[in-house]
C-alpha positions as CSV (number, residue, x, y, z in Angstrom):
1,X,0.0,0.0,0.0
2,X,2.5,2.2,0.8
3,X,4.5,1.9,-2.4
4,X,1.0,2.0,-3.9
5,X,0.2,6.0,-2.1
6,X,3.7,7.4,-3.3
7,X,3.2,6.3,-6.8
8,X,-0.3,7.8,-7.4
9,X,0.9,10.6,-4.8
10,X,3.9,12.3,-6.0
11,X,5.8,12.8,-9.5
12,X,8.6,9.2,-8.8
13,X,9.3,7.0,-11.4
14,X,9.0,3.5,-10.7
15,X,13.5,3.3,-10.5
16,X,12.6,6.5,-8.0
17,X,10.4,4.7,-6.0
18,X,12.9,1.4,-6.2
19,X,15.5,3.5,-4.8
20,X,13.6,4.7,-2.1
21,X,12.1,1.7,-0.5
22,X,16.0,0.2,-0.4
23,X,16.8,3.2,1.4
24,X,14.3,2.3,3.7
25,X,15.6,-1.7,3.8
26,X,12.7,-2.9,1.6
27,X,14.2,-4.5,-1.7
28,X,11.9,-4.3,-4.5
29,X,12.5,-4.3,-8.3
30,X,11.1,-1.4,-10.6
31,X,9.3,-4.3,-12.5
32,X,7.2,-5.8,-9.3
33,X,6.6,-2.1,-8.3
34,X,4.6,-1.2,-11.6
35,X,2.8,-5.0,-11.0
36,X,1.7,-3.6,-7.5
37,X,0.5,-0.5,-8.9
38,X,-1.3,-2.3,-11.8
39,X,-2.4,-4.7,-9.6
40,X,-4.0,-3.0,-6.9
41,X,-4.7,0.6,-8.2
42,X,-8.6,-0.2,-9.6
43,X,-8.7,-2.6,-6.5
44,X,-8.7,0.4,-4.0
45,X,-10.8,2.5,-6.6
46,X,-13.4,0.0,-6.2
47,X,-13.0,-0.1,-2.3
48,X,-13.4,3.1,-2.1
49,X,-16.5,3.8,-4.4
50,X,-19.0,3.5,-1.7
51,X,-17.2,6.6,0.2
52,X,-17.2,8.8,-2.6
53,X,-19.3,12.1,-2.5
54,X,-21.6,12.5,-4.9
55,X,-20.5,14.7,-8.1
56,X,-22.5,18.1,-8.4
57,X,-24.5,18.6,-11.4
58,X,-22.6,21.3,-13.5
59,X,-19.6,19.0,-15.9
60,X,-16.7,20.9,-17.2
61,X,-15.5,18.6,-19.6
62,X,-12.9,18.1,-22.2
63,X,-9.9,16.2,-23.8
64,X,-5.9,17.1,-23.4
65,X,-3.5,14.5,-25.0
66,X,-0.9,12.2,-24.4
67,X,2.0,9.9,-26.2
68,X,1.8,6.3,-25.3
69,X,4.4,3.7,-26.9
70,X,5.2,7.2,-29.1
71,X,1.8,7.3,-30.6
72,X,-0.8,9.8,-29.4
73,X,-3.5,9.4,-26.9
74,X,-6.5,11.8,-26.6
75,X,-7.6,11.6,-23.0
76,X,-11.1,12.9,-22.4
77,X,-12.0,14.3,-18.7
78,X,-14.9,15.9,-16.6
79,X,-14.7,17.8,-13.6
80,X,-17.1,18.9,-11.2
81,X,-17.8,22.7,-9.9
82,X,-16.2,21.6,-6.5
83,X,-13.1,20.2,-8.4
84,X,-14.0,16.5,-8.1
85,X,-12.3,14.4,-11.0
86,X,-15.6,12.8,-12.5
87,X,-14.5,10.4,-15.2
88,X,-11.4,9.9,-17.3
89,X,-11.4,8.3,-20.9
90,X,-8.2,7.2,-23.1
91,X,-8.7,7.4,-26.4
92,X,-7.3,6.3,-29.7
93,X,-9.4,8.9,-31.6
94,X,-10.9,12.0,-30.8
95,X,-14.2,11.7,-32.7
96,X,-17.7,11.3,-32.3
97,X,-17.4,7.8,-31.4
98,X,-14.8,8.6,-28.7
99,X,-17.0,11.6,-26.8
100,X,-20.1,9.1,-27.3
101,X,-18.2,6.2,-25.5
102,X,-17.1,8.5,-22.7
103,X,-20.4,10.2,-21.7
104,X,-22.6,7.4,-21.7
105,X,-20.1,5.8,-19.2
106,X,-20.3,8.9,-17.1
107,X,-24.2,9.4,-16.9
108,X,-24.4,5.4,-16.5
109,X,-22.1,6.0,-13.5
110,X,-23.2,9.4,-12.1
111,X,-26.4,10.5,-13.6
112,X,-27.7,13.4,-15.8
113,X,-26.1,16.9,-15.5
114,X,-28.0,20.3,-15.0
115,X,-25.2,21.7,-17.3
116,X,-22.2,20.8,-19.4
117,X,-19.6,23.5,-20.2
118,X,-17.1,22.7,-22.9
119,X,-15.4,24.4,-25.7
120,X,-16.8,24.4,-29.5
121,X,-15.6,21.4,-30.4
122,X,-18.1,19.6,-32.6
123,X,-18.0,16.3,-31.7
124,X,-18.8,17.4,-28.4
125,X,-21.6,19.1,-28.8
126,X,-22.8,16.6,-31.4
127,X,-22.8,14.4,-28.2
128,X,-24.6,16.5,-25.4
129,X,-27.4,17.2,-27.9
130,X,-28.1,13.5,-28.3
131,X,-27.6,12.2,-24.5
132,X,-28.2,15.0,-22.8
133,X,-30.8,17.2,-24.3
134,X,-32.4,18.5,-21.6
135,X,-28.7,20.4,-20.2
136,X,-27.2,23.5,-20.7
137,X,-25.1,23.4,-22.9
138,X,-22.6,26.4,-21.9
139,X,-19.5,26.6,-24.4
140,X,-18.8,30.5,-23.5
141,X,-15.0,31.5,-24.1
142,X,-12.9,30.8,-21.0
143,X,-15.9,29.0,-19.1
144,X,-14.2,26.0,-19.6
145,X,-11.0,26.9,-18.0
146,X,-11.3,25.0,-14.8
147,X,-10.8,21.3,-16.4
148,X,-8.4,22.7,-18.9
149,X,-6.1,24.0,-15.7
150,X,-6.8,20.5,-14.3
151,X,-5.1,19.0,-17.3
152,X,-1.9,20.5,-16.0
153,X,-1.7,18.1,-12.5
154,X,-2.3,15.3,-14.8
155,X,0.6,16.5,-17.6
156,X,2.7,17.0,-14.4
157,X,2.4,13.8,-12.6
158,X,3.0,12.1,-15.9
159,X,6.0,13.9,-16.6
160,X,8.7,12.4,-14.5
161,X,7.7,8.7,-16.2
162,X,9.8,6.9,-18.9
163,X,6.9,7.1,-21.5
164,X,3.6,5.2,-20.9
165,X,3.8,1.6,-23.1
166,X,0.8,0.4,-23.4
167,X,-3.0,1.8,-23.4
168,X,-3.7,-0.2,-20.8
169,X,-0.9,1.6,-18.4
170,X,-1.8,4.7,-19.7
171,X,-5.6,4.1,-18.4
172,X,-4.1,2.8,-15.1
173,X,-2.1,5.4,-14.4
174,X,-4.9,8.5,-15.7
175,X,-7.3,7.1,-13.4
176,X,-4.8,6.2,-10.2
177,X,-4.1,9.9,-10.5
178,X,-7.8,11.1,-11.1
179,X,-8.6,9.0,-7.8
180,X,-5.8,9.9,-5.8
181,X,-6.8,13.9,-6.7
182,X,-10.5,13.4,-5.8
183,X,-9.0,11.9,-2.2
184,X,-6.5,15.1,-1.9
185,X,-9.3,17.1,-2.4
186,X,-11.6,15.9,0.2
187,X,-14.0,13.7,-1.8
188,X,-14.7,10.8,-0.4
189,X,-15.3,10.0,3.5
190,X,-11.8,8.1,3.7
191,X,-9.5,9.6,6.4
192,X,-11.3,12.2,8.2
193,X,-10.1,11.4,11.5
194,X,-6.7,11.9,10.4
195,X,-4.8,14.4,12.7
196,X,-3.8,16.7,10.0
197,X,-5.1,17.2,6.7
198,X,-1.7,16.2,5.3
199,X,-2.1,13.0,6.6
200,X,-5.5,12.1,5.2
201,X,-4.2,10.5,2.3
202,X,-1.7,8.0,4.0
203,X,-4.8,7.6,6.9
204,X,-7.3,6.9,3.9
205,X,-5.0,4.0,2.1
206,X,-4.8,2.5,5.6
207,X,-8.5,2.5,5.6
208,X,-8.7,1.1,2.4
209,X,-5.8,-1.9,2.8
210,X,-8.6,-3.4,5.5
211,X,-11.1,-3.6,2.6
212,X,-9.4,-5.1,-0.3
């Protein structure tokens, strides 16, 4: 669990993370570190679904990019008003098709929104008119800027990595980070008691290793 919490938490690469658990007399190769984290990331997502708060009704959504096995990756993402990570989507095309795959896992998983705010791209738009008629959509210049500066904690975390390998990794590690974020930011009713708020993440995986 622990090595777990460090690699979702901060920017290591798995030889970072190898390096410091032998510092700490815990001998673990780079290799069975990323099994760990592939192994037990969507276990703990799944542990801690019943604790999560419910997302409000106003989606900022839209897609940012990334390079897996050299090739890129359109990564499509909502976000709440109150900041919550909604839903993450790793695409190999950023179409019709794409935006229709990732909102009708959304609403399946969270409901209907009051309002979606996104920028003019068509595809989008396309989309919320045939899922979502009844909600605003808002596509006002700059309205959108809340998920598009969310993209940049996701860019960062992925920077200090060797390059993602496979789609699969690449969907591992987009949603480890989207779920350690949502429990950074106070949304889900994981490690409340801890004594300070800096501690709630480390106090919510020890929560969480009791129920996987």
């Amino acid at each position: 669990m622990l090595a777990v919490r460090w690699y979702l938490r901060f920017g290591l690469s798995f030889r970072d993370l190898e390096e410091l658990l032998a510092e700490r007399g815990v001998e673990v190769d780079h290799v069975t570190l990323h099994r760990w984290v592939q192994r037990f990331t969507p276990l703990l997502i799944d542990a801690a679904r019943p604790c999560r708060h419910a997302v409000g009704r106003r989606w900022f959504v839209d897609e940012t990019y990334v390079k897996v096995a050299g090739v890129w990756r359109y990564v499509y993402r909502a976000v709440d008003g109150h900041g919550q990570v909604i839903d993450v989507y790793v695409s190999v095309r950023r179409d019709i098709g794409a935006a229709r795959t990732f909102f009708t896992t959304v609403i399946a998983g969270h409901g209907e929104p009051e309002e979606v705010v996104t920028d003019r791209a068509a595809a989008l738009a396309s989309v919320i008119e045939e899922l979502l008629p009844q909600a605003l959509h808002n596509t006002v210049k700059y309205a959108n800027n809340r998920v598009e500066c969310d993209h940049g904690r996701l860019k960062a975390r992925l920077r200090p990595m060797r390059g993602l390998k496979t789609d699969r990794t690449a969907t591992m590690i987009i949603t480890g980070h989207a779920f350690i974020q949502n429990l950074l930011r106070g949304h889900y009713e994981l490690g409340v008691d801890a004594r300070a708020s800096r501690l709630r993440c480390a106090a919510a995986f020890d929560e969480l290793a009791l129920m996987i």
